[in-house]
N, C-alpha and C positions, 0 to 999 in steps of 0.2 A: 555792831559786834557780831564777830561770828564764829564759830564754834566748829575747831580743826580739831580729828584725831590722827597722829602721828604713828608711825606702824615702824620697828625696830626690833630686828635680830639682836640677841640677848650676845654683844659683842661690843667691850672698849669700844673700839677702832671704829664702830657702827653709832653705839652711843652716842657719844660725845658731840660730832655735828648736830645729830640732829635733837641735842638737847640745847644747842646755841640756836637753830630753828625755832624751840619751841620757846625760848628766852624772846627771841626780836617778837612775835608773834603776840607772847602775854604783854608785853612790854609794849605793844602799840593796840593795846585795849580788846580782844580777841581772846576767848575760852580755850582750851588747847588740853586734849587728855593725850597721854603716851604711854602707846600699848608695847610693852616689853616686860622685864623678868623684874621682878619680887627686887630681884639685887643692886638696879639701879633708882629703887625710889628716894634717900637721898638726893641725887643729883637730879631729879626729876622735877621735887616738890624745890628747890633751891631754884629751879629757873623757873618758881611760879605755875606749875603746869600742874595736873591730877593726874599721879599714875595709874592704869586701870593693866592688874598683874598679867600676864602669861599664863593659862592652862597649862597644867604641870606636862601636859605632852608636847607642848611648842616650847616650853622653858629648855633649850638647850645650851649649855655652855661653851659658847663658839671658843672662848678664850684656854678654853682644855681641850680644844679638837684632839691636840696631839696624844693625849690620854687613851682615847676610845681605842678598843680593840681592833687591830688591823689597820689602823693609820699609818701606825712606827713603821719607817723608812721610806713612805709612796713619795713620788716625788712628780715632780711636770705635770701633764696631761692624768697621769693616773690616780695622783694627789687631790686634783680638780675633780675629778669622777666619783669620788670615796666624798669630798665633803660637796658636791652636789648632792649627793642623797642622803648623806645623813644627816648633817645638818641645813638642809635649806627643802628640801621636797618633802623628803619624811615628816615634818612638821608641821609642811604647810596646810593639810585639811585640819586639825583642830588652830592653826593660824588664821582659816578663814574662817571657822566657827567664832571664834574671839570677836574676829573683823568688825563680822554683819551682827552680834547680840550687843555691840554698841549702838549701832543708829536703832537699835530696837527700845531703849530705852533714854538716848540722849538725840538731840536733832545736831545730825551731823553737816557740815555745811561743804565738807571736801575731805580727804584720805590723802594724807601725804604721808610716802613711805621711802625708804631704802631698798634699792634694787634685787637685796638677795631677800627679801621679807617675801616669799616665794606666794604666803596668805593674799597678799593685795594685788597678785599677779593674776591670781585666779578671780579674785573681785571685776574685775576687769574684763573678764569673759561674759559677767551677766550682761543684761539689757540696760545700756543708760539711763532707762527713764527707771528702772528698778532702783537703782544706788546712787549716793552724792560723787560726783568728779572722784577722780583718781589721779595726784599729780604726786610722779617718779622722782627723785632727787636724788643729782647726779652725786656723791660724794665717792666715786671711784674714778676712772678715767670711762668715757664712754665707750661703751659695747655697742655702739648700733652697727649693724651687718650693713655693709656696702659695694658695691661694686670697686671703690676707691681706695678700702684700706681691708686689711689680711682679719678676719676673726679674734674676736679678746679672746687674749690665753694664751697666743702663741709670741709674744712680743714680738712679733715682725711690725717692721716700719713700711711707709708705703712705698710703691715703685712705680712713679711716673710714666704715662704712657699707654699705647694696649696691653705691651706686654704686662707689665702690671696688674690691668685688669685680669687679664687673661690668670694671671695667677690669682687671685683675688677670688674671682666666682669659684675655681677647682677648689683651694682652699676655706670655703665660706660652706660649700658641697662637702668637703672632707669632715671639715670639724662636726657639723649636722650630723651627718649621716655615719659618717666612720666613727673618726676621735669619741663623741660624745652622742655618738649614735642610740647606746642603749639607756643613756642617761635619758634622750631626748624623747626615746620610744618611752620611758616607766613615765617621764613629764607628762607625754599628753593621754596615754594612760588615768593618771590618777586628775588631771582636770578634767576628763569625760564622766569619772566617777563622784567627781566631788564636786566640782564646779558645773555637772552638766552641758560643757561648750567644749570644744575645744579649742586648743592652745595653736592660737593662731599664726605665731615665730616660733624662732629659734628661742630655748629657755635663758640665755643670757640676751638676747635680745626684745624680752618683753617690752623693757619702757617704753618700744618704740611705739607700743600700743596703749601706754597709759592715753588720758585727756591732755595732760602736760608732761614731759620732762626738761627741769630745771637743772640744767647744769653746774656746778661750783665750778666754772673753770673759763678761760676764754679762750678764742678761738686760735690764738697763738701757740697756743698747749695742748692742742687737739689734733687730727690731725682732717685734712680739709675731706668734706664729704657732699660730693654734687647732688646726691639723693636723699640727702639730711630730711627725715620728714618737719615740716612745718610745724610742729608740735616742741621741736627739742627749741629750748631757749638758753644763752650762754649768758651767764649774771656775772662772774669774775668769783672765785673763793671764797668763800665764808671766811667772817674777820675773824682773825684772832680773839680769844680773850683777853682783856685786859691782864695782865703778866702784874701778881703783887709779891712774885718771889725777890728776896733779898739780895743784892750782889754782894760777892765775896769781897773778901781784901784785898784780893789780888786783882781785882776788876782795872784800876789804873793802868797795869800794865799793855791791856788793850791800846791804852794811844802811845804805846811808847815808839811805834815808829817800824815794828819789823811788822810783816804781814801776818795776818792770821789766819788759821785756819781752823774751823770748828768740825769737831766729828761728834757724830751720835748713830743710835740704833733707836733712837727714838723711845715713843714709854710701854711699847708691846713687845717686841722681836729683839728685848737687849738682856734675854740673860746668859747669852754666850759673848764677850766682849773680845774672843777672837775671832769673831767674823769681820768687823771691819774696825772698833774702835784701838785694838791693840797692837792690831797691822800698821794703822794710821799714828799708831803713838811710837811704834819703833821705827818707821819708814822716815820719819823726821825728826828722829831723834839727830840731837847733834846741828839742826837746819839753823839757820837764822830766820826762823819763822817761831811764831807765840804758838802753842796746840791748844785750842779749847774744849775741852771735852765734856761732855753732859752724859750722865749715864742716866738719866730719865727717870730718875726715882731708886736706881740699884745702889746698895750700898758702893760708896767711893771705894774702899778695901777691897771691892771684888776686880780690879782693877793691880793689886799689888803696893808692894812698899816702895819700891825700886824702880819710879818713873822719873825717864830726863830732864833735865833742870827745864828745859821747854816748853812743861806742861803743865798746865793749870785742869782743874779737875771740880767738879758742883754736879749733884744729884739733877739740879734742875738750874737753868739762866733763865733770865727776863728777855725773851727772841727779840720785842719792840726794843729794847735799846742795846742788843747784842748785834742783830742782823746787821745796822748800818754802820758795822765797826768790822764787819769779816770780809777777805778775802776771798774766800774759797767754801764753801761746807762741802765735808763727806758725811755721806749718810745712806743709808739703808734704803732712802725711796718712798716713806710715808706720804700719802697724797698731799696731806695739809702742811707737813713743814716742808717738801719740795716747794708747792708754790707760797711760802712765805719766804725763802726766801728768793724765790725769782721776783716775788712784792718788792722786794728792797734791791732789787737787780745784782742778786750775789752768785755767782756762776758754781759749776755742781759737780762734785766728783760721787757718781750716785752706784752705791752696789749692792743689788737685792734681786733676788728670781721667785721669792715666795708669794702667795697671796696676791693682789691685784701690783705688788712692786714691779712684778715683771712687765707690766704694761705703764706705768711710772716710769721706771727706768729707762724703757728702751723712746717716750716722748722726751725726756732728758737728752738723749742722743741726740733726736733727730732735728729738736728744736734749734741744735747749736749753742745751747747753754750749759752745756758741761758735758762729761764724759760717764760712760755706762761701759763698767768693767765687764760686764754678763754675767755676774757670780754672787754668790750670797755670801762666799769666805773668800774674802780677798787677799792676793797674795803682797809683801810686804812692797817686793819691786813696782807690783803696780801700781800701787797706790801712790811711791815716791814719784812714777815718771806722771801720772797723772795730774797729781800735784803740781808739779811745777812745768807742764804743760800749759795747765789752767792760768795761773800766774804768767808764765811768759807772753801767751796769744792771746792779745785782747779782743779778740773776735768773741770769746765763751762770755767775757762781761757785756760787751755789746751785745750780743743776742740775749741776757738773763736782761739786761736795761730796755730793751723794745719792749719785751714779756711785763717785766713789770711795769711801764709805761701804762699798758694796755691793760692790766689788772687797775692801775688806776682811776682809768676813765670808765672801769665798768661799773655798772649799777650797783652789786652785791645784793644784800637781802630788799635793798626797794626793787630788784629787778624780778626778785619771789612774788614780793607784794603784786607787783605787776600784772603780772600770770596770775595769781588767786582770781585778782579783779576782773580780771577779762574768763573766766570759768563761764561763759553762757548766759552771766550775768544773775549767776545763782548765788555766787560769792562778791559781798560788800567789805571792801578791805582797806580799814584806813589809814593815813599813814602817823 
């Protein structure tokens, strides 16, 4: 048995994997404390794990960013610089204090963490032989800096060739130095202060300096990188939960025969349901297509009275036995329901620019498994011609069917296991 502590920004969207991490982990015999906020012990002690709190100065409410003063309105690149530093740097010296006063008291056997957990970014800076392994988990789209693809953040796709390179380093130089110049300057700043090292990348590109980074994704969904250091390993997506929501009444009608299409905004970014779920419900209004829509926990009434005979509507669906009944999803771009259902080879009408969506979205593009509007409020037309783009060119199915093929044959969390075991041989990891 061996005894993992888990390191987690006090965020839904952050949470949630890697409380299914610490589920597979207790569940094949293995100790597992999870270092995050007061507010997810609940679901902590529920997947069997020990929460060990947050210092009220890392306790930040990622899930209220929009709240803090001087957020209201940032947007792109400037939006990304405001919550670099407030909630991921500014935290992270009493996040490393938390870190290291565990193996001070518990014997640690490895530090697996979340990439914006900026505390175990800095652990990383010490001496190996000082601290237990450090392994990175991928559960956004990967940031490693390359020669082969453009810098996370800017959703650019890659561009084959020199020229592409050629753009690639300018741009890999810009975002460093320019874009996220002063971000980068206060980053290695406050790890020569705190962590006594310095910050040896670019600050979105630390994992590439953990011992492991374990990717939730496969290589189909990524985008190819000839300088991949040896360390990053591709598992395929963390499984789903088991789904014990109810189907409605109306669930039948799924096989009636017209196609279907699911929209959602997923269970974080849906309390405006005209960014993409209202657009999707008028744009097909009238279609010979079923609309199934999930508002992710929001009340169904925030939605209206006055929806077309077309539409069926649930706070939450069961995905395991929705997915292989839909045609099409639109959706906002969330990591894990994009690739559930690329799982089920269900092709993507994907619109989101926020948060790590815009690097979601625009692998949705390039992959050839659906279409990426480039917008977070999608207008109604587009969404119709997308739609029934997706439906006519069976190309978008065929490439979401390769995807999932390949998510199939991937290891998943024994491919974690894998990586533990192989840590230097300081980590015994059973299955």
């Amino acid at each position: 048995m061996s005894t993992f502590l888990i390191c987690c920004t006090p965020a839904h969207g952050h949470v949630l994997p890697l409380v299914a991490v610490a589920r597979h982990l207790e569940a094949s015999g293995h100790r597992v404390l999870v270092l995050t906020s007061e507010r997810y012990r609940a679901r902590v002690e529920a997947a069997g794990a020990r929460l060990v709190p947050l210092p009220a100065d890392a306790d930040v409410d990622l899930d209220r960013a929009a709240d803090l003063p001087g957020r209201a309105g940032l947007r792109g690149p400037a939006a990304m610089r405001f919550d670099l530093r407030q909630l991921f740097l500014r935290p992270a010296p009493a996040q490393l204090a938390a870190v290291e006063a565990v193996p001070a008291t518990e014997s640690v056997d490895a530090v697996l963490t979340e990439p914006l957990f900026v505390g175990a970014a800095m652990l990383t800076a010490r001496p190996r032989a000082t601290r237990p392994p450090v392994v990175a988990l991928g559960i956004f789209p990967l940031g490693a800096m390359s020669r082969d693809a453009a810098p996370f953040g800017l959703g650019l796709t890659p561009v084959p060739g020199p020229l592409g390179r050629v753009r690639n380093v300018v741009l890999n130089v810009v975002a460093s130095r320019v874009v996220f110049g002063s971000v980068q300057r206060e980053a290695e700043a406050l790890f020569r202060s705190t962590a006594g090292a310095p910050l040896r990348r670019f600050l979105m590109d630390w994992t590439t300096t953990a011992d492991a980074l374990v990717q939730f994704t496969v290589p189909g969904f990524e985008y190819p990188r000839s300088d991949l250091p040896a360390s990053v390993h591709f598992v395929g997506p963390l499984p789903p939960a088991v789904s014990e929501v109810a189907v409605p009444a109306w669930w039948p009608e799924l096989e009636g025969g017209r196609p279907v299409v699911h929209v959602t905004q997923g269970t974080i970014a849906n309390s405006d349901p005209e960014q993409l779920i209202l657009p999707t419900v008028r744009a097909l209004a009238g279609r010979d297509v079923l609309v199934v829509v999930s508002t992710g926990g929001r009340p169904v009434g925030l939605l209206g009275d006055d929806l077309p005979a077309n539409v069926r509507v649930a706070e939450y669906l069961p995905y395991d036995r929705l997915l292989p009944l839909v045609d099409v999803m639109v959706t906002n771009g969330g990591y894990g329901g994009v690739q559930q259902a690329l799982a089920h080879g269900v092709p993507l009408v994907v619109a989101g620019q926020t948060e790590d969506k815009l690097e979601v979205t625009a692998r949705v593009g390039w992959s050839g498994a659906g279409i990426n509007l480039r917008t977070d409020r999608a207008a109604d037309a587009d969404v119709a011609a997308a739609v029934d783009t997706v439906l006519r060119d069976p190309s978008y199915r065929t490439a979401a069917a390769r995807i999932g093929a390949e998510i199939a044959r991937a290891p998943g969390l024994a491919g974690l296991d894998a990586v533990l075991a192989g840590l230097g041989g300081s980590v015994a990891v059973s299955a």
